[in-house]
N, C-alpha and C positions, 0 to 999 in steps of 0.2 A: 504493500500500500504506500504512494505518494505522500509524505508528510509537506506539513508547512512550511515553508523553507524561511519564514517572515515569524519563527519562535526564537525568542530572544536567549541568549547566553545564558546557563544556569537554570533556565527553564522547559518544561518538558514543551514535546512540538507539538501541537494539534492537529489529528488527525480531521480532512476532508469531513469526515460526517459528523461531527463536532455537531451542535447544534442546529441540526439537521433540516430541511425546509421539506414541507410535504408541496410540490408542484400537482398542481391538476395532471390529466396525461394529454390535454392538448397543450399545456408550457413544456413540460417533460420534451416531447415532439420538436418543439422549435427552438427548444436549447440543444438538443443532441445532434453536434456536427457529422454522425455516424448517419444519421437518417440523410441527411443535405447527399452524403459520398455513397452509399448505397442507392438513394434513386436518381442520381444523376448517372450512376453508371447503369441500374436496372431499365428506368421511367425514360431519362434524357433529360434536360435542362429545363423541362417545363412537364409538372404530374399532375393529372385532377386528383381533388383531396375533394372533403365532405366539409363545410362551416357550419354547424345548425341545420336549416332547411337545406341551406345553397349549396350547389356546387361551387367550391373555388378552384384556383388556379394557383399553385408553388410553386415558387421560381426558385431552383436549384442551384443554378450556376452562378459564380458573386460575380463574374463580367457584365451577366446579363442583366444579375438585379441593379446593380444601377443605373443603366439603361431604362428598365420598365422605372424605376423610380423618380428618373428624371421625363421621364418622356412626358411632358403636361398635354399635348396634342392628343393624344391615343388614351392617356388613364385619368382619370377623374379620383383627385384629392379626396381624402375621407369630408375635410371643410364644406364643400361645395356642392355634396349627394344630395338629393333631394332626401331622402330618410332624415338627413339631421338639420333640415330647414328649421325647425324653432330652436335649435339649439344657436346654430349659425347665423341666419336671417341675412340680413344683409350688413354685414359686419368683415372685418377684413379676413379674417377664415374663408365666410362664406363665397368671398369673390374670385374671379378665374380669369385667367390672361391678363388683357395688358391693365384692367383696374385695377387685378391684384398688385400686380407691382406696381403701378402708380400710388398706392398706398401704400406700398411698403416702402417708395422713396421717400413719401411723407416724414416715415417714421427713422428715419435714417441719420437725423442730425442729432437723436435723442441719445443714439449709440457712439456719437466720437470718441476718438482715444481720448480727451483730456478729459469727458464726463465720466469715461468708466475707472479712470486714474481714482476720481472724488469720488467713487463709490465704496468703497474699501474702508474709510474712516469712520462713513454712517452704516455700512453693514454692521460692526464690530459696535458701534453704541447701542445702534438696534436691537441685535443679539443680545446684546449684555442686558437691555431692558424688559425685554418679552422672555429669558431666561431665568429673571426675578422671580418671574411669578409663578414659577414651576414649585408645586410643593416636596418635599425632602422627604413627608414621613411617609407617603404612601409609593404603592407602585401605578406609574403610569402607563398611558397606551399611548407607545412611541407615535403610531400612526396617525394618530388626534393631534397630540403635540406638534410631531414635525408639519403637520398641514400648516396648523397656526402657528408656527416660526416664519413659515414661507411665504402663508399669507401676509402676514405683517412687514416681512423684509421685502417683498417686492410693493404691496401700496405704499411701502414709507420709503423705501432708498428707490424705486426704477419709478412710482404714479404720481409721487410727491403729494400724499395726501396722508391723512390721517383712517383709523378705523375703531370704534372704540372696545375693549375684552372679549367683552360679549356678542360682538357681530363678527369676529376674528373665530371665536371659536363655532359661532353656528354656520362660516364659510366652512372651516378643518371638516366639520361633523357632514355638510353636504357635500366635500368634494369626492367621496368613493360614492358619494350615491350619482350623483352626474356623471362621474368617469364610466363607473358599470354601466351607466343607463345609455352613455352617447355608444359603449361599444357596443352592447347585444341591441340598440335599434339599427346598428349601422349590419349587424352580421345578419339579423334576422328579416333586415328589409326586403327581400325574396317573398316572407313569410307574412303575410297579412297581419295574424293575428300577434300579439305581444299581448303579456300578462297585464291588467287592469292596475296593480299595487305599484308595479314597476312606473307606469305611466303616470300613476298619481303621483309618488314618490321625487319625480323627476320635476314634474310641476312646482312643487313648493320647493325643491331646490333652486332652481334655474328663480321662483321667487324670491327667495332667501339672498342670493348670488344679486338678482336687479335692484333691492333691498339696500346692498352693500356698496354696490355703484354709482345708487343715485348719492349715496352719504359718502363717497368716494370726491365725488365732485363737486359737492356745498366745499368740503374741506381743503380742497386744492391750492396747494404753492406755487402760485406760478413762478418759474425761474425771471428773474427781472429780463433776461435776454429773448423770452418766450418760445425757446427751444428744447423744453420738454416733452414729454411723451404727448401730454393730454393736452398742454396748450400748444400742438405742433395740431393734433387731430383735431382740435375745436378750428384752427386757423383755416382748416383745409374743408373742413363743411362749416359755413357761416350758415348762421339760421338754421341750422339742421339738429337739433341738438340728438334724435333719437340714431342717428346714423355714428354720433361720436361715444353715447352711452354701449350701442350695440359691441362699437370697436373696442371700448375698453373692458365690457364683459368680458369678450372673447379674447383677451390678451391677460384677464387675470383668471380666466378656466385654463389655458394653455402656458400660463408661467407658472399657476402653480402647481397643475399634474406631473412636472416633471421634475420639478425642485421639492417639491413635497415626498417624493417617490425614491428621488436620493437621499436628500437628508433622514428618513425614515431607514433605508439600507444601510446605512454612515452608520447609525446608532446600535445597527444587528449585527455587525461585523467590529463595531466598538467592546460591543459585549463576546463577543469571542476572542478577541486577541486583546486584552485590556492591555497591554506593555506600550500599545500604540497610543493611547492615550497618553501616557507622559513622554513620549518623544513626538507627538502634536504641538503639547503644551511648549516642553524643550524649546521648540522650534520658534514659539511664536515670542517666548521668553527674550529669545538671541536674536529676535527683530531691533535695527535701529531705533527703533520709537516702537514700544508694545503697544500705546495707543488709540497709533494711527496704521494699524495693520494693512498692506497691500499682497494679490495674491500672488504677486511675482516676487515677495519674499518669504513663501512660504511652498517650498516643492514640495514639499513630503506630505504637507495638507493636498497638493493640487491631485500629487500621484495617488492618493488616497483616494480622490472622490473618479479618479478614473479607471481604479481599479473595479470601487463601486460601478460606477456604470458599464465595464463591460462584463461585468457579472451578474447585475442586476439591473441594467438598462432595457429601454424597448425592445420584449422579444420578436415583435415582426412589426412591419408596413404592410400599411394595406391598401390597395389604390382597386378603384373599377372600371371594368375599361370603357370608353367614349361611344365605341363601334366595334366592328366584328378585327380583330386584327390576328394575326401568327406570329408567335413568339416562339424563339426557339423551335421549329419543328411542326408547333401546337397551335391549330388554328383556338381561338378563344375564341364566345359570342360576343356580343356586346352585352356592357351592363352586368358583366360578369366580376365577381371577386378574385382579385391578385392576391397571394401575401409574399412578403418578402421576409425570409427568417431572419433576420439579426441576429439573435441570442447563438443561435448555432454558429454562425460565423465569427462571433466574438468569443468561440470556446472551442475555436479550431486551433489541434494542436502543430498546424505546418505554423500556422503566424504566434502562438502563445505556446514554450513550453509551459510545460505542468498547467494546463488551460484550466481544470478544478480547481489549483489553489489561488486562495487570495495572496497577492503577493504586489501591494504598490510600490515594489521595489524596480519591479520592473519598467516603470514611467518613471524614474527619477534622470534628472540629466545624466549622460555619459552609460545609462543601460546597455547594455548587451543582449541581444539583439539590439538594435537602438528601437527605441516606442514611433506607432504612430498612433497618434491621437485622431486622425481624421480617417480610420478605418471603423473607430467606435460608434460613427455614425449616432451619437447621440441624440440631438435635434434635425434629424432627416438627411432629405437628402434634394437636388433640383433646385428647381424655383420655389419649393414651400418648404425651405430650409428656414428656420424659425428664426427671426428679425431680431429677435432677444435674444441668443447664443450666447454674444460674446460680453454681457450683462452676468447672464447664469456663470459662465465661467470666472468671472470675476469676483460674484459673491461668493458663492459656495464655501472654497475656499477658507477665506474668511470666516464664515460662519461655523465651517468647523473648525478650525483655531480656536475659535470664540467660544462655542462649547464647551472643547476638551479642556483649556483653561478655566473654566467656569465651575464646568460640574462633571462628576464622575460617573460614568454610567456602569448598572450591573445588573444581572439579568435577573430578576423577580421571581423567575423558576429556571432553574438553569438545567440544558439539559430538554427542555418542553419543544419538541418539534413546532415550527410556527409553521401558518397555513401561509400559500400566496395567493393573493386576490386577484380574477380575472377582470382587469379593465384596461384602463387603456397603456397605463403603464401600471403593472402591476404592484405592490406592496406589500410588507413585513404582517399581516393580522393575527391579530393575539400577539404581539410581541410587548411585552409588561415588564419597564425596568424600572428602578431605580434612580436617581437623579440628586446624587447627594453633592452640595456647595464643597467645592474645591477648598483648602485653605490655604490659605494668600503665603505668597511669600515675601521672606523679609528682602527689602531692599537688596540688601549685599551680598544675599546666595544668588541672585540673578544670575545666568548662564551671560558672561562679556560676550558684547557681541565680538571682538576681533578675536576669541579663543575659539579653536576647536569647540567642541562638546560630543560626549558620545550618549546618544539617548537609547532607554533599552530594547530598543528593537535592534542594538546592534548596528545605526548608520550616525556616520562622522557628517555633524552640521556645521556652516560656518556661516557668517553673516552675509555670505553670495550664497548661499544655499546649499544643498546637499554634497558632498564630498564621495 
């Protein structure tokens, strides 16, 4: 058996099934690079599979899937399906060709390098405040929690608004019920009928979610220079205000499924290898200014969250096609469902050895093999490659520094297989830790930044980064 190659010095290694995840056996399916290499040599580059009612279409071959994932002509974005018209509406999700990106230039001055520089310093206040309120003596539900972290660090550092406790955590508590809801309407839309609870359920969230928006935008900062997110999309529809409320629903359902999904992973893999938590902290300790945290001074927080994602990121895309077209080989009809597996491709052992283990050593500068981060396919892929990327990349980061400095996480029941939920991006359920306040260090043990330091995972940090 594979051990963990990321068990620190003087401590025993943890074995892969360590805290073990019960996957459905349709994630089982599109995480196992075995199935991608057996029907691409059995099937060919393109198999019919079964979705619910529908026939879909798997795309086998990683040349191809990017291809069908870029192709906007031929497949139709999950955003823009008619099945998820009231989730979408006419909001920047819901739109296609040249409006999509004419909206998406809109939103394009909100992302410059020098604003995503200044986001770094109100992540880490953010954090440290919406971490306050976490209680100590009981066990929490990571999944709850990390929503409303995400929730609150993207309205307050990327919408520039306020939200107040209590709408922060009835956003956390709706967002798996809208993530399950946008995906089984989207796979079952073949199928007429869909369960009545579902549909009610979905309702009061998506009003819960409009609820938050419209109190999203009473409370708005505008940047004195008016190139913010919200006052970039108020400037670009004048008089419109239900086309600017649409676009910002749909850019905080889609910022925070994905950032909720990680930081919820961060915290399940914190609780397994706990040694990383004090060479996080380490790390953020040996920053120039602990402060003012940035995420380009911190690799081993960055390698960490991308370690998370290609282990626990989106296991497939799913695109439908426009018209009747032939891929690879395989005539498809129209209207028909694509998936494109990620998860397997992200645990293929030609590009990852030891593809099971966690091991964020291997994204640290100077790795072996060297890392590509842009094979993890995180936020897509084409033209509906997510306009907040390199936002997300920037927090994260930060956020867990901020964390693991903060508070200590440990697992509630250790040892308790956690379930994963099937939505859009899946996540940690039932996962029940712990959350006990760090205690502060004195001034003078501070790790110098111009010294070495060795934190116990066994990696030499220095004040340019990982060594």
């Amino acid at each position: 058996m594979s051990m963990d190659r990321t068990a620190c010095p003087g401590q025993p290694p943890v074995p892969p099934g360590a805290g073990a995840l019960a996957h459905s056996r349709a994630l089982r399916f599109w995480l196992d690079p075995a199935n991608l290499a057996a029907l691409l040599d059995e099937a060919g580059p393109v198999v019919r599979t079964r979705t619910g009612p529908a026939t879909a279409f798997q795309v086998n071959d990683p040349a191809l899937l990017r291809k069908v994932g870029s192709d906007e002509e031929t497949f139709r974005f999950w955003g823009p399906d008619p099945s998820l018209r009231d989730f979408a509406e006419n909001g920047v999700v819901g739109l296609e060709g040249a409006a999509h990106r004419k909206r998406r230039a809109v939103m394009r001055p909100a992302f410059t390098a020098s604003r995503l520089t200044a986001l770094g310093p109100s992540v880490q206040a953010r954090t440290r405040r919406l971490l306050a309120d976490l209680p100590s003596d009981r066990p929490l539900d990571m999944q709850v929690e990390m929503s409303r972290l995400a929730c609150g660090l993207l309205v307050s550092c990327v919408l520039n608004s306020e939200l107040a406790p209590d709408t922060l955590s009835k956003i956390a508590a709706a967002r798996s019920t809208l993530s399950s809801g946008i995906f089984w309407r989207y796979a079952l839309a073949p199928w007429p009928w869909v369960p009545v609870p579902r549909r009610r359920a979905c309702r009061r969230a998506l009003a819960e979610l409009d609820e938050a928006v419209y109190q999203m935008q009473a409370h708005h900062r505008p940047d004195p220079d008016g190139k913010d997110l919200i006052s970039l999309l108020e400037a670009a529809a004048p008089g419109n205000p239900h086309v600017v409320q649409r676009d910002v629903r749909a850019l905080l359902i889609a910022g925070l499924e994905t950032s909720a999904s990680t930081l919820a992973w961060t915290c399940y893999e914190l609780g397994r290898h706990p040694h990383y938590q004090q060479a996080l902290q380490d790390e953020a300790d040996a920053a120039p200014d602990t402060s003012r945290l940035q995420a380009h001074q911190l690799p081993l927080a960055t390698a960490f969250i991308q370690e998370v994602t290609r282990l626990h990121g989106i296991p497939f895309l799913v695109r439908r096609t426009r018209h009747q077209t032939r891929q690879g080989g395989v005539r498809i009809p129209a209207g028909a469902v694509v998936t494109l597996p990620l998860g397997a491709l992200r645990r293929d052992r030609n590009r990852y050895p030891d593809p099971d283990v966690f091991d964020p050593q291997r994204w640290l500068p100077h790795a072996e093999p060297p890392p590509a981060p842009a094979a993890l396919l995180a936020y897509g892929l084409g033209p509906r490659y997510c306009p907040g990327a390199a936002a997300a990349d920037v927090m994260l980061p930060v956020a867990l520094a901020t964390l693991a400095s903060s508070r200590t996480l440990r697992p509630a029941r250790p040892g308790r297989k956690i379930r994963v939920s099937l939505e859009l991006t899946p996540t940690p359920k039932g996962l029940t830790m712990y959350a006990t306040p760090c205690e502060p260090r004195l001034a003078d043990t501070r790790p110098a930044s111009d010294t070495n330091i060795v934190s116990r995972s066994g990696v030499a940090s220095t004040e340019s980064g990982i060594a």
